[in-house]
Structures are given as C-alpha cells and as structure tokens.
C-alpha positions as CSV (number, residue, x, y, z in Angstrom):
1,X,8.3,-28.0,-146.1
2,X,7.2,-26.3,-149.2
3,X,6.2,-22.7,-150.2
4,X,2.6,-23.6,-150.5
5,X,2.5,-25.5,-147.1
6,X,3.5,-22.7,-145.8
7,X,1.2,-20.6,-147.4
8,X,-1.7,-22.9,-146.4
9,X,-0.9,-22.5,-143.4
10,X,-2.2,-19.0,-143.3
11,X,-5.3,-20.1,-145.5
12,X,-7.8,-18.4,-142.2
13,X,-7.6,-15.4,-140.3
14,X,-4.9,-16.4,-138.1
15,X,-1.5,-15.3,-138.0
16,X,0.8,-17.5,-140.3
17,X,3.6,-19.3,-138.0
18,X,5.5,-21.1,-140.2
19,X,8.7,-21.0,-140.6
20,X,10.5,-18.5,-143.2
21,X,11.8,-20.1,-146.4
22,X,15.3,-19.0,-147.3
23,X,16.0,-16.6,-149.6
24,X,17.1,-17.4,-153.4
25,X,20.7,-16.4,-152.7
26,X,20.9,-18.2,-148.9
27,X,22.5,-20.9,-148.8
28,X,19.9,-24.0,-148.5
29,X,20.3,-25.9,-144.9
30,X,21.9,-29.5,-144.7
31,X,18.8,-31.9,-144.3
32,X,19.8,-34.3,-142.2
33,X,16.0,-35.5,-141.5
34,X,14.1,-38.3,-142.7
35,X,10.9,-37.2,-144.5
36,X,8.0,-38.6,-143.3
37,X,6.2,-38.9,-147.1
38,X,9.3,-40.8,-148.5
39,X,9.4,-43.1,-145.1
40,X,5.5,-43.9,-145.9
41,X,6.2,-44.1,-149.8
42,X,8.4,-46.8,-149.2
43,X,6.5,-49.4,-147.8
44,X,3.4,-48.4,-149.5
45,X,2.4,-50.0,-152.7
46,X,0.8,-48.9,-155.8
47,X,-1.9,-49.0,-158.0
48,X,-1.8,-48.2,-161.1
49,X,-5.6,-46.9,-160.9
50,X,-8.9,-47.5,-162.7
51,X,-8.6,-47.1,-166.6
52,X,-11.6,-45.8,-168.1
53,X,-12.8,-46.3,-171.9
54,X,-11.2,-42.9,-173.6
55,X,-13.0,-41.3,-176.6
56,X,-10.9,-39.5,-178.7
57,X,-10.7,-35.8,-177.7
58,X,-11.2,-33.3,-181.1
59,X,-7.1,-32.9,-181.0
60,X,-6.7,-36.6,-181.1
61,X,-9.4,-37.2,-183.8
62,X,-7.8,-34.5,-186.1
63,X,-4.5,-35.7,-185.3
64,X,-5.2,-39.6,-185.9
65,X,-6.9,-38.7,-189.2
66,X,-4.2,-37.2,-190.2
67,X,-1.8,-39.9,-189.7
68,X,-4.3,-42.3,-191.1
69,X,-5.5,-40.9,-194.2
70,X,-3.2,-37.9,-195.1
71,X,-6.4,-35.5,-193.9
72,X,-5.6,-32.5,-193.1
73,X,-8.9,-30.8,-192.9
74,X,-9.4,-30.9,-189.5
75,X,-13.1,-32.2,-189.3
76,X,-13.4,-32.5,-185.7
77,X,-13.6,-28.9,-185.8
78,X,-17.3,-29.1,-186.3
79,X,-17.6,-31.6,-183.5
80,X,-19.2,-30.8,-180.0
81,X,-16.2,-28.8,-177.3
82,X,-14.9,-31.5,-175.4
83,X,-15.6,-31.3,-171.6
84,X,-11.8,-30.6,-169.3
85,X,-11.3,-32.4,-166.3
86,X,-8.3,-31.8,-164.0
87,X,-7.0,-29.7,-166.2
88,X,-7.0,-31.2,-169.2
89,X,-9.4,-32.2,-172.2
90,X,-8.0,-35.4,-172.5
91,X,-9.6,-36.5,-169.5
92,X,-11.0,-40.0,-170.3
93,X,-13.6,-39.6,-167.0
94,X,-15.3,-36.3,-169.0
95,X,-15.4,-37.6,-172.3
96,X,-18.7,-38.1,-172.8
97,X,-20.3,-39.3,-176.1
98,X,-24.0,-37.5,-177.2
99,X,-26.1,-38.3,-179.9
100,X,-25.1,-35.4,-181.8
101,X,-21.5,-36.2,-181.9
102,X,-22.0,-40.1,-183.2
103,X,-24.1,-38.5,-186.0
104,X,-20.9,-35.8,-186.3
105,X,-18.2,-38.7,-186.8
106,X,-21.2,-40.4,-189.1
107,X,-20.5,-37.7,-191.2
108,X,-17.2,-37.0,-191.4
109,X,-16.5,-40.5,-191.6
110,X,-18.2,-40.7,-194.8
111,X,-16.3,-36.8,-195.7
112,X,-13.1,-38.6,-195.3
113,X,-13.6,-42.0,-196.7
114,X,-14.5,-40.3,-199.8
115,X,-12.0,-37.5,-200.1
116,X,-9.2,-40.7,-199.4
117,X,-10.9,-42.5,-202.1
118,X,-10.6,-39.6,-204.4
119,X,-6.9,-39.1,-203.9
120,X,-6.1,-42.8,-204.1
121,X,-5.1,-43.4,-201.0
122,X,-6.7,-46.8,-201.0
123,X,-4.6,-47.8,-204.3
124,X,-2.6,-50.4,-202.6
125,X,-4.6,-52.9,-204.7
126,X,-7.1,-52.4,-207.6
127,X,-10.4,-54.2,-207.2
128,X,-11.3,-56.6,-209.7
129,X,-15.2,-56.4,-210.2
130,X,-15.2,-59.8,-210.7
131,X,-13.4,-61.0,-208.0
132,X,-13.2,-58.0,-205.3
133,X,-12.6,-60.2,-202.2
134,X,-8.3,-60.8,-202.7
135,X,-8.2,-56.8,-202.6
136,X,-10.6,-55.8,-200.6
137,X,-9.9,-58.3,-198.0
138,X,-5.9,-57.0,-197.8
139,X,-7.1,-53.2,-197.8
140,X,-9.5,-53.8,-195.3
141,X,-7.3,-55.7,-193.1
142,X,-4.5,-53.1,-193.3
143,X,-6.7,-50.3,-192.9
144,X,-8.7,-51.6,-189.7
145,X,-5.1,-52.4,-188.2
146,X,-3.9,-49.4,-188.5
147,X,-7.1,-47.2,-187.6
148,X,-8.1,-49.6,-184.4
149,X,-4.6,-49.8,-183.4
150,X,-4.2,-53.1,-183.2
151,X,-3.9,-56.7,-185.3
152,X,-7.5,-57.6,-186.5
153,X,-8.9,-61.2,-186.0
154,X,-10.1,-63.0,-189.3
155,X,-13.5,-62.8,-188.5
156,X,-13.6,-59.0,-188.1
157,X,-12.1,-59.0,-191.7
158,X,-14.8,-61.2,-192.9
159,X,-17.4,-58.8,-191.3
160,X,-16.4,-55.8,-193.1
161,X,-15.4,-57.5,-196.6
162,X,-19.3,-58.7,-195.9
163,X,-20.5,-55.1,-196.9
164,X,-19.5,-56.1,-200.5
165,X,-22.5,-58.8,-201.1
166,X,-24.6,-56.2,-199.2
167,X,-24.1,-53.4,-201.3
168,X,-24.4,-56.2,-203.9
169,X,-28.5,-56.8,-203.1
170,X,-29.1,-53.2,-203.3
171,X,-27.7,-53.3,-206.6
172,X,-24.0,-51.4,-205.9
173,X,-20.6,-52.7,-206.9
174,X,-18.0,-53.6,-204.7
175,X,-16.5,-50.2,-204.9
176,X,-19.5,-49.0,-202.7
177,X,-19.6,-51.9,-200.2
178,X,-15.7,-51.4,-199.7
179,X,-16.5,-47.2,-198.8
180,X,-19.3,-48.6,-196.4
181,X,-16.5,-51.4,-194.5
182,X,-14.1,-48.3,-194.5
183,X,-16.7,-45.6,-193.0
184,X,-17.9,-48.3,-190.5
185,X,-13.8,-48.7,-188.9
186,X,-14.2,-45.3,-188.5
187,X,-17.1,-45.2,-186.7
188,X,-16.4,-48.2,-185.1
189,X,-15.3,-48.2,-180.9
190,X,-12.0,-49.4,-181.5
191,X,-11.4,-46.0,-183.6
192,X,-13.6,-43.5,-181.3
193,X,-12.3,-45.1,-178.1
194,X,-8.7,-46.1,-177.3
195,X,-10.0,-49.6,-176.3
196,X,-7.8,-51.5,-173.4
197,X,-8.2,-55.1,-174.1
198,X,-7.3,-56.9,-170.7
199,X,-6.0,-60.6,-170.4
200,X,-7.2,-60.2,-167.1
201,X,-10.2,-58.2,-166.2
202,X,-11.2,-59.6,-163.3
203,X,-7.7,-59.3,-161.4
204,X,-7.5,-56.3,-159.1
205,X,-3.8,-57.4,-158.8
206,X,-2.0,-54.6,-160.6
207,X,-0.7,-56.5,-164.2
208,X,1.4,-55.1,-167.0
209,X,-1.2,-53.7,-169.7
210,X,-0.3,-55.5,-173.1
211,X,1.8,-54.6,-176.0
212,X,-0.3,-52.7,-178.4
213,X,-2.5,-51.2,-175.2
214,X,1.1,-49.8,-174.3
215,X,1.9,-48.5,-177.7
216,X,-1.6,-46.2,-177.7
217,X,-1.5,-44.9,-174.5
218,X,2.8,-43.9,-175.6
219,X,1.3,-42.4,-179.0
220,X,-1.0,-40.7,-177.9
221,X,0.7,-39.3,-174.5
222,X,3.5,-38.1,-177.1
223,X,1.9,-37.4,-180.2
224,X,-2.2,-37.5,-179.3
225,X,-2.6,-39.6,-182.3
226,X,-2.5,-43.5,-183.3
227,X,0.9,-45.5,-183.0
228,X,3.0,-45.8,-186.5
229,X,4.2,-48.2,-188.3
230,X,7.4,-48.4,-186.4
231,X,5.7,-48.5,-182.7
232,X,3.1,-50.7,-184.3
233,X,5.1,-53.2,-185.2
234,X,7.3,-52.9,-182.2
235,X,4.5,-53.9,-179.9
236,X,3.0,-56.6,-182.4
237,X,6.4,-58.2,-181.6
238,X,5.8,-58.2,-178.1
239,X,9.3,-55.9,-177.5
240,X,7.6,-52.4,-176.6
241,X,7.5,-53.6,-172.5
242,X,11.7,-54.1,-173.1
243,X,13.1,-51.3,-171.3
244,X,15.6,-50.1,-173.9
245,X,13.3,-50.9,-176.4
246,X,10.7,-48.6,-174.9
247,X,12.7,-45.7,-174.1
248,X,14.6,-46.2,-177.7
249,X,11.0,-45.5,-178.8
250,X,10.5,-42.0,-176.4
251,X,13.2,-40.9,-177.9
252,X,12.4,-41.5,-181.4
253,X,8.6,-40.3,-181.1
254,X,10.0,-36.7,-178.9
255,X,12.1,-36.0,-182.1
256,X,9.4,-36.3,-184.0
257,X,7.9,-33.2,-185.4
258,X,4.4,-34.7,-184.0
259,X,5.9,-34.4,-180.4
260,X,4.6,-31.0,-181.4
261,X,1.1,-32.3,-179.9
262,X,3.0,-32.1,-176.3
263,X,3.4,-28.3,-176.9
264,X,-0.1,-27.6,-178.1
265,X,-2.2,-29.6,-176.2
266,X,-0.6,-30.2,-173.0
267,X,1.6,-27.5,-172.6
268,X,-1.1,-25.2,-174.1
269,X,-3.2,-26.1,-170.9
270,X,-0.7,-25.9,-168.5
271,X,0.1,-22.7,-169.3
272,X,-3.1,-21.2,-170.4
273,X,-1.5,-20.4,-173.6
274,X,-5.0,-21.9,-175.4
275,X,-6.7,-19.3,-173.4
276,X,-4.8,-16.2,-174.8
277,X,-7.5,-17.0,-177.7
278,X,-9.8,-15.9,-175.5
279,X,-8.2,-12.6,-173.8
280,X,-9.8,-9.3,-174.8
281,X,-8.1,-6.0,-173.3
282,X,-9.4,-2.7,-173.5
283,X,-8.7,-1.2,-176.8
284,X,-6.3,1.3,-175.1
285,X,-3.6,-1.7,-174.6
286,X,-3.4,-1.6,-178.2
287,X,-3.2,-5.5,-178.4
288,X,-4.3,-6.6,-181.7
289,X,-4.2,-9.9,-183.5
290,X,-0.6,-9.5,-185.0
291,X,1.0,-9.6,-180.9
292,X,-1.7,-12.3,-179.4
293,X,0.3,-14.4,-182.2
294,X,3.5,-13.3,-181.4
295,X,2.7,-14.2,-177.9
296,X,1.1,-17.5,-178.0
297,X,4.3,-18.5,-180.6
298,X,6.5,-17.2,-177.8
299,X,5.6,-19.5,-175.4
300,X,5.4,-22.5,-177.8
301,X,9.1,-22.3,-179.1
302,X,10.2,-22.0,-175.5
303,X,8.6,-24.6,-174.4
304,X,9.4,-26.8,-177.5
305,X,12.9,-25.9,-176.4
306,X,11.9,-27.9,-173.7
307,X,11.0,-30.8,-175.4
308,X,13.3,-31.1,-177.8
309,X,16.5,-30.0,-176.1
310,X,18.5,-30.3,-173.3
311,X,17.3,-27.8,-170.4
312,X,15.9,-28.9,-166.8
313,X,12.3,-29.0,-166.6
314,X,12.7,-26.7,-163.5
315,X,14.4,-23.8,-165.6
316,X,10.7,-22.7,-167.3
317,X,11.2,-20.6,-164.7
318,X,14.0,-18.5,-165.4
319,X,15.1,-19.6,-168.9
320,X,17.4,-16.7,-170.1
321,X,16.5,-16.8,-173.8
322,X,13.0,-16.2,-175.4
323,X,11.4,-16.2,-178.8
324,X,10.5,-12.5,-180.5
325,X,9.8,-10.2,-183.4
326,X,10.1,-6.9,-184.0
327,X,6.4,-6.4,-182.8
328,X,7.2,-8.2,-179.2
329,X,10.2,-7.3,-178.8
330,X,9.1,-3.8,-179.0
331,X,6.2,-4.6,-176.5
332,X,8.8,-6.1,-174.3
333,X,11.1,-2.7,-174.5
334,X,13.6,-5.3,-175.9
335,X,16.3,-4.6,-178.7
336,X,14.4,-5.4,-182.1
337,X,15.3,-8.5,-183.8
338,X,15.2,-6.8,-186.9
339,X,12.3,-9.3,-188.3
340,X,8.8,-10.1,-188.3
341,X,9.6,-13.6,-187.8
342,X,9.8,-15.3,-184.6
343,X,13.8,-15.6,-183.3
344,X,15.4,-16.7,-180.9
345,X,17.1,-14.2,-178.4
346,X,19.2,-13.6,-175.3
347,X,18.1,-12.3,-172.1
348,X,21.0,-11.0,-170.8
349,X,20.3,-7.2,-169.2
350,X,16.3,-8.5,-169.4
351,X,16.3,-10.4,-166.2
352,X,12.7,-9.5,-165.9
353,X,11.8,-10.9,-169.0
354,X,13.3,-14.7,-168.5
355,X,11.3,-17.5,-168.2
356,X,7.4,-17.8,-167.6
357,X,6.6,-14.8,-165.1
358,X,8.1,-12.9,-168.3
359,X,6.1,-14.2,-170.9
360,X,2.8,-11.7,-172.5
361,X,0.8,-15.0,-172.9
362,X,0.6,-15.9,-169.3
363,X,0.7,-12.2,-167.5
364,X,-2.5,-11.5,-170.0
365,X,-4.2,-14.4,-169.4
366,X,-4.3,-13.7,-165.6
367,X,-5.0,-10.3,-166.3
368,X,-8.7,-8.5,-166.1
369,X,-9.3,-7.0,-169.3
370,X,-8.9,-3.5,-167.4
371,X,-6.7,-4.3,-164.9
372,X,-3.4,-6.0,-163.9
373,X,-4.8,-9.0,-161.0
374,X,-2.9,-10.3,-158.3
375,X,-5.2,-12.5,-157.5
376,X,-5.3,-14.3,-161.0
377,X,-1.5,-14.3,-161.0
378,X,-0.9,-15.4,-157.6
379,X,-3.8,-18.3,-158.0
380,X,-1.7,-19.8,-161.3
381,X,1.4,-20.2,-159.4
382,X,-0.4,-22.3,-156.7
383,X,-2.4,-24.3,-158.8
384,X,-0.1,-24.8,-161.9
385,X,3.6,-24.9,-160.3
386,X,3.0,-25.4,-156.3
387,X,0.0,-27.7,-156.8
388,X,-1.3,-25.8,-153.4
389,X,-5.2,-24.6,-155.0
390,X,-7.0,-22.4,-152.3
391,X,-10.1,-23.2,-151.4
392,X,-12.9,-20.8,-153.4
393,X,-14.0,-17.7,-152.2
394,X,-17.1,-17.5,-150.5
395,X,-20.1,-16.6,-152.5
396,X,-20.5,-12.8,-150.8
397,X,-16.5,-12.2,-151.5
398,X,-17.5,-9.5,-153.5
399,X,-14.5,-7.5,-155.9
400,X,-11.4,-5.2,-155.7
401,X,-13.1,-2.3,-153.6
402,X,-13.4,1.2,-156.1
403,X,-10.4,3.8,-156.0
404,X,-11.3,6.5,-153.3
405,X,-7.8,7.4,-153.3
406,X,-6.2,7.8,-157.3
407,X,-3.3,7.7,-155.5
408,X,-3.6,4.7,-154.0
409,X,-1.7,1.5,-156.0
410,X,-3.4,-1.6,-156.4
411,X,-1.6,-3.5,-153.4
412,X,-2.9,-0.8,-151.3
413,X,-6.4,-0.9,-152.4
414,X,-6.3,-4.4,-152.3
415,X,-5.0,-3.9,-148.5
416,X,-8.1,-2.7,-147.7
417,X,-9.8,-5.8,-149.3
418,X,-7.7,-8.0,-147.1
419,X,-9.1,-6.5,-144.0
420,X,-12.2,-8.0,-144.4
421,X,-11.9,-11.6,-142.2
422,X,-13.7,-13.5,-144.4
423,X,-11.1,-12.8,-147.3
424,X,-7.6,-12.2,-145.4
425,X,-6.6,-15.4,-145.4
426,X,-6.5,-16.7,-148.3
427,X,-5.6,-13.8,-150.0
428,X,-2.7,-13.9,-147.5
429,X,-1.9,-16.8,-150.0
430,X,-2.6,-15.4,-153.4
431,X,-1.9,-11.8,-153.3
432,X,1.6,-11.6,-152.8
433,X,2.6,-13.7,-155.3
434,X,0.8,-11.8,-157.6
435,X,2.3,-8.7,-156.4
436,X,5.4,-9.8,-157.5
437,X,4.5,-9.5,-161.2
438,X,3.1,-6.1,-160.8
439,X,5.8,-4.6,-162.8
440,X,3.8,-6.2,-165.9
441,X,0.8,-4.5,-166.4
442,X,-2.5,-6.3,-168.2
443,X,-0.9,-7.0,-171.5
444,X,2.3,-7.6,-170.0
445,X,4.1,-4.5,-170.5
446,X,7.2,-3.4,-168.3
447,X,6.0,-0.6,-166.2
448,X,7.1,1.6,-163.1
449,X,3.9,3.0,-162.5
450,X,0.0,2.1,-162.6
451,X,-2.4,3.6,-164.8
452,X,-3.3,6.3,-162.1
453,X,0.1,7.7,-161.7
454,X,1.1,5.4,-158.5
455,X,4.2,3.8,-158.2
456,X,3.9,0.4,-158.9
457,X,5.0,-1.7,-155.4
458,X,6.2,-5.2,-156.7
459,X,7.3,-6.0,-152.9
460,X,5.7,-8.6,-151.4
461,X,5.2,-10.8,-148.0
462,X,4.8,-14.6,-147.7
463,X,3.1,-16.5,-144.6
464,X,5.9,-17.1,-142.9
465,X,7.6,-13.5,-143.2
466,X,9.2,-14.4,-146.1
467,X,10.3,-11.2,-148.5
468,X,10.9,-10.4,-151.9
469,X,11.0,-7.6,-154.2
470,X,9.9,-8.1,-157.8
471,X,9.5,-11.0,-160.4
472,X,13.6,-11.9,-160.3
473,X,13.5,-12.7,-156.6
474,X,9.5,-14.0,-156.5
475,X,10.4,-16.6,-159.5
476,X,13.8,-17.4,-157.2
477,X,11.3,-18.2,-154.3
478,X,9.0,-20.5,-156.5
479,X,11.8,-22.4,-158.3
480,X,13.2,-23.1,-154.8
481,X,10.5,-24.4,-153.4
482,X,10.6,-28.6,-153.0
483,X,7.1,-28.9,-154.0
484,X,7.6,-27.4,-157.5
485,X,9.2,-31.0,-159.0
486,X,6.4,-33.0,-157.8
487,X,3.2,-30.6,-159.1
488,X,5.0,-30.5,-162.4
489,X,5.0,-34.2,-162.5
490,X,1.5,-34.4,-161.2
491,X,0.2,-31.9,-164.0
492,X,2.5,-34.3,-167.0
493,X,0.8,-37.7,-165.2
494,X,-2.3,-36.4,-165.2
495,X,-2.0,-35.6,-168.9
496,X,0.0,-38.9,-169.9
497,X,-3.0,-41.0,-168.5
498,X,-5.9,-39.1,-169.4
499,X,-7.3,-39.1,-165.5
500,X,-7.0,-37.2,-162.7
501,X,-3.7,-37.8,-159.9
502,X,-5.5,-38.8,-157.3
503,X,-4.2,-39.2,-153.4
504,X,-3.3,-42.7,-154.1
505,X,-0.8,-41.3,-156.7
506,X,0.8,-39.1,-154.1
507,X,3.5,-42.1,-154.0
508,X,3.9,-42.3,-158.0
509,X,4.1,-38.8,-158.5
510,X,7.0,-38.4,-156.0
511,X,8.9,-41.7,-157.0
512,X,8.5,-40.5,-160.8
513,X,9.8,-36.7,-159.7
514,X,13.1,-38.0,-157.7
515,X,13.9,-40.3,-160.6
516,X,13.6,-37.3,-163.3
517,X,15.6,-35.3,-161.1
518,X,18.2,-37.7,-160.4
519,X,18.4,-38.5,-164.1
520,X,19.7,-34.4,-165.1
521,X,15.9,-33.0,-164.6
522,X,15.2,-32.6,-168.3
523,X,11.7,-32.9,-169.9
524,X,12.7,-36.1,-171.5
525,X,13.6,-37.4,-168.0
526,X,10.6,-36.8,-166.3
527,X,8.6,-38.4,-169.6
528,X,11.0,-41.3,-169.8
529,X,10.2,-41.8,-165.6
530,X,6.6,-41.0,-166.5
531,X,6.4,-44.0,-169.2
532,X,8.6,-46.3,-167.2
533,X,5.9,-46.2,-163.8
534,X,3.6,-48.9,-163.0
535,X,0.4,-46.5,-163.6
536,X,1.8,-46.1,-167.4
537,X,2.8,-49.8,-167.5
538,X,-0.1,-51.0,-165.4
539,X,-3.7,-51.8,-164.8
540,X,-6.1,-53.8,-162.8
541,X,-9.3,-55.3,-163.4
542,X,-12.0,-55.2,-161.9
543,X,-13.5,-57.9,-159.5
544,X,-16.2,-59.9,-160.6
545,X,-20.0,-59.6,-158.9
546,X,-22.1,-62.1,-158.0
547,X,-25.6,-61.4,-159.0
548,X,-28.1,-61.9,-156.4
C-alpha cells in the first residue's frame, strides 16, 4: 500500500489508521502476498481507448514548421493559448479550433509560403512557364507528403496542381497558383490535425493503428513535430510496427537534439518549470530575471540528463549532481562554478540540494509570492509524483490565519488552521509534506529560520504515524513509496497519447511501469514500454448507428 493510500486514508476528520510506512533506511518487508490489482490486471483486457482528431498545439505547429520549411520564426506565437487538459496542452479532447485561429494559420500560412519561396526552399525544380505541370506536380507531391505526414493519392496532387489554371483565369502565372496549392496544404486538416486514417472504423475490436498513423503519434510523442525522412520512409515500408525496427527508431529520434521537445514541453509541465515564467516574489527576495533563467535551465539539463543518459527514472528524486552558475550557485550557498554559464556539478556535502525537492524552479513555483506554502508543496508531490490529488477545499476554507504570535513558525500557525474540522483532514495529507521543504524559503533559499525570527521546523507527521525530519528523509519517503513508478508512467502516457489516463488504463499504466522497471528503470525504458503498449500501438473504431 502506497504513501498516498495512506494518506487518503486520513482525507476526513477521523483519525488516520493505517499502517506506518517504513522508514528510508529500514529494511523493506518480504512480500509474500499476491496483490489484488495485478491478480485483476491479468485477466482483464485492454483497450487502447477512443482516439480523438488532434489539432496541432502552438509547440507542435512551431516545431513542424520548422522541420518543414526551415522556419524558425515561430508564428504560432501569435496564435490563440491553447486550452490544458490533464495536465498537458497536448490534450487532443481541449484542442479546440475558433474562427480566429483558422484565420491565424490563413495568415501565417501565406507568411511562411512566401518567406520559403524567398529563400528557395522550393528550388528542387524550376518551373517552366510554358509547361509548369512536370515541376509543380513533383514539388507539390513532395511537399504535401511531407507536411500531411503521409503518401498523397494522385488525385489530391491533381487538386492542388489545379490552382495553376485557376490562377491562370485571373490572369496570374503559375508561380502564383503553385504559392496558393502550397498555402492550401498548410491550411489543410491533414496539416492542422494529426489525422488517423482507420482501415477499420467501425470495429470496436482493438486493431493495430497503421504504419504512417504510428510514425506521427512516435514524432510527435518524441519530438512534437512531423516524422522525418528516415521514420517516414520507415513506415511507408510498412516496417515501423517490427519491434526492433520501432525501438531502433526510439533510439534514434531520443538522440536527437529535437528529443529536446520532451524537456520543454512535457517535462516543462510536469514540473511546473513553464510556470516559473509566471512567478513573481516580493522584490525583497531579490529574484530578478538573470536567476529565474538560471533556474528554469537548471531543471532542463537535469532532466535532459534524463533523457539522454543513463539514470533511473526514479532517481529525479535524489539525483546527486545539478546544473549551476555563479549566480545559483551562490543562491544555493554552493561553491561557485567560477562561470556565468550553466555546469554541471556535484552534490556531495549538498544533500539538501539533490534532486527535485532541491531545485529553485519548483520550491518557487509552489511558493506564495510572500511566503514559503506547504500546502502548494505538499499538493505537487500528490498530484505530480503519488498521483493521490485531494479533493478541493471547500468554498469557505478561507487562508493561513494572521500572525498573533511573531514567534510562532508557519507549521504552528498553520496548526491552528488544521483545527478547524472542515480543513483537518486533508490538510492532514498536504501539510506535512510540505513541511518537509520548509528549509527552502519562497525563492528556494537554504534557511534555518523564517522571516520572523522562528526556527524553521522541517519535521513532519504522515497518516499513519509516519516521521521524518527534513527534505533528505521526506524525498526518501516519496521515492519509496510503490505508487511513485506508476503516477510517473501515468503523467508520460497521458502525454504520449494526447488524452487523459483514464480508469480503464489503470491496467496499461501498471503493465507499462513493471516492464520499465524490470528493463533498468531508465527514461528510455519506460518510453520504449510506453511505445511498445497496445494504447500506443492500438485503436478501435467506432460502431456503426442505425438511423431511425
């Protein structure tokens, strides 16, 4: 039974009884029992869920154009924010399209067919105004392939090489009806929309999604942008469902500098480092520009560590290195690198300061702009590593209660919050946790006492009776806990398919975290047991309805 079981189990006013967890340096129990979930998990089946139309987020848009065209200018920049949905803004549920934004990607379709045309990239060929067809009918075709992801039929080729004679009527040459084909792929739904083409749409049999499906949902999963050549062709040849061939190809695409996409835009969720972009202290933190930088690029190195090399997934939370400059490191109370750039360092003597709990981004992201808040803190660790949300406070919770003691510290005042009924339990839940990262104070400074001149108490009970002191034995608690595997792979599949993990993926989610684990527990394990699942490989239909 996990930490956050046990913790929900004190979610109300009642007494928690479960049982206590053993400590980070106890020796762990021999479990001879059978667990009930992986009993049910084998005899259930799965399904590989619904698979809804996905519009290109703004990431993916920027990122695709990129890859297509050489365009670096970010356009979707001046697009609508996308909508986030379990976590993410990849989620293919929220990803609405409005008026305004088809008449944004008009735009900067006709921006970027342009700006290509001015820098040649469209040079394969030269068009003859005599005869324009040959050309334009091989840079169409190759163009559309690429941008919609998949081969083209000859009639869609005809179609666009068709804007030729009708830029011809309105008196234009072929050089203006071959920019009109190119701006309509791009506003076309097989660019906008990662379109599933199904061989069997009316099956609700769970069937392998094809070739070039498989090679979008990798690409962008990996890269958030279109398939290249080399995955392209892979899945034109109908390999990409081979085993070796497909995890030949993860391989390939994670040491790629694109897997850089994973860091940004998944990990950047994950771990709130996108909203460190939003954090404003009070001035008398002195945070400035230069150190939310150094912060954010902190986090992204380590966790591109992650990607790239050869750590367990698991040890985010107490990685014993870390990225600094001279500016954080001095924040930290570390030795100075010695450089404004960002470099690598070792922890060793810093235990405080290895992995997440340790990291500025995070401990001022959960921080009030004022204030250090348990609450925030303890909240992230259920929802982002223990999966275990509380439910939301009631609409009279009301805030931290105001000082009448200046001697009081923060878990005391907060003490006196917790006697209210309403809020004791589930701040039974949160609080603690967040205690144990009181020693960081809201910009994530080490600190001994709290602004008032009370000692700071970083001690900290779990339902259960469960004790720690401090973020070195808290993070020991969390890394321990069984649960901790199976939310991270929940978050990753969540991401990788662009929907929520639903209950009926309870079974999937734990299948895919035993298999990373069993493979070494590395970030490439849990991605290649990730791609290698029926809800990657798979879809179903949808049944067929009679009309009355």
């Amino acid at each position: 039974m996990g930490l956050a079981v046990l913790l929900l189990l004190g979610c109300n006013d009642s007494p928690p009884r479960a049982r206590v967890l053993p400590g980070p340096e106890a020796p762990e129990e021999p479990n001879t029992s059978v667990d009930p979930q992986d009993t049910l998990c084998r005899s259930e089946s799965r399904d590989p869920g619904r698979v809804t139309l996905h519009r290109l987020n703004r990431a993916e848009y920027d990122n695709t154009v990129r890859d297509l065209l050489g365009d670096t200018s970010t356009p979707a920049r001046d697009f609508p924010p996308d909508d986030h949905g379990f976590g993410f803004d990849n989620n293919a549920d929220v990803l609405s399209m409005s008026p305004l934004l088809m008449e944004k990607y008009s735009h900067a379709a006709q921006v970027l067919v342009e700006t290509a045309w001015a820098k040649g990239r469209f040079s394969a060929c030269a068009l003859n105004p005599a005869q324009p067809e040959p050309c334009a009918r091989k840079l169409l075709r190759d163009f559309a392939r690429k941008a919609w992801r998949r081969p083209v039929t000859e009639q869609e080729v005809e179609g666009l090489v068709a804007f030729i004679a009708r830029a011809g009527q309105q008196g234009d040459g072929p050089e203006v009806g071959v920019k009109l084909a190119l701006r309509s792929v791009l506003v076309s739904p097989h660019f906008l929309f990662r379109v599933e083409l199904d061989a069997e749409p009316t099956s609700t049999a769970p069937h392998p999604i094809g070739d070039v499906e498989l090679a979008s949902r990798l690409s962008y999963f990996l890269w958030s942008s279109m398939p290249d050549e080399a995955l392209l062709q892979a899945a034109e040849g109908g390999h990409l469902h081979e085993p070796s061939v497909l995890e030949a190809q993860v391989r390939r695409m994670l040491a790629d500098p694109k897997a850089r996409a994973l860091v940004d835009n998944f990990a950047g969720q994950w771990l709130y480092t996108r909203a460190l972009d939003f954090s404003q202290p009070e001035p008398r933190y002195g945070f400035d520009e230069p150190l939310r930088q150094a912060m954010r690029q902190e986090t992204q190195l380590v966790f591109q560590e992650f990607v790239s090399g050869n750590h367990r997934f698991k040890d985010l939370l107490d990685a014993p290195f870390t990225y600094v400059n001279d500016r954080l490191a001095a924040h930290y109370g570390l030795p100075l690198p010695g450089t404004n750039a960002m470099t690598r360092v070792d922890l060793q003597g810093h235990p405080e300061r290895a992995g997440l709990f340790g990291k500025g981004a995070l401990l001022t992201v959960t921080a009030n702009p004022d204030r250090t808040s348990p609450v925030k803190r303890g909240v992230w660790v259920l929802e982002q590593l223990l999966c275990k949300a509380p439910p939301p406070p009631p609409p009279d919770a009301g805030g931290l209660a105001p000082t009448v003691d200046p001697t009081l510290n923060i878990k005391a005042r907060m003490a006196q919050h917790r006697a209210n009924p309403t809020c004791a339990g589930c701040h039974t839940l949160m609080d603690p946790l967040g205690f144990g990262m009181e020693n960081f104070d809201p910009v994530g400074r080490w600190r001994t006492k709290e602004e008032g001149g009370a000692a700071v108490d970083s001690s900290g009970e779990l339902p259960g009776g469960k004790t720690f002191t401090g973020v070195v034995e808290l993070r020991g608690v969390v890394k321990q806990d069984p649960d901790l595997s199976a939310c991270m792979t929940r978050h990753l599949l969540t991401y990788a398919l662009g929907r929520g993990a639903e209950a009926a993926d309870r079974c999937t989610v734990r299948d895919i975290s035993q298999q990373a684990e069993a493979q070494g527990g590395r970030f490439t394990d849990y991605i290649l047991a990730i791609v290698r699942s029926g809800a990657f490989l798979q879809r179903h239909g949808e049944a067929e309805v009679s009309k009355p």
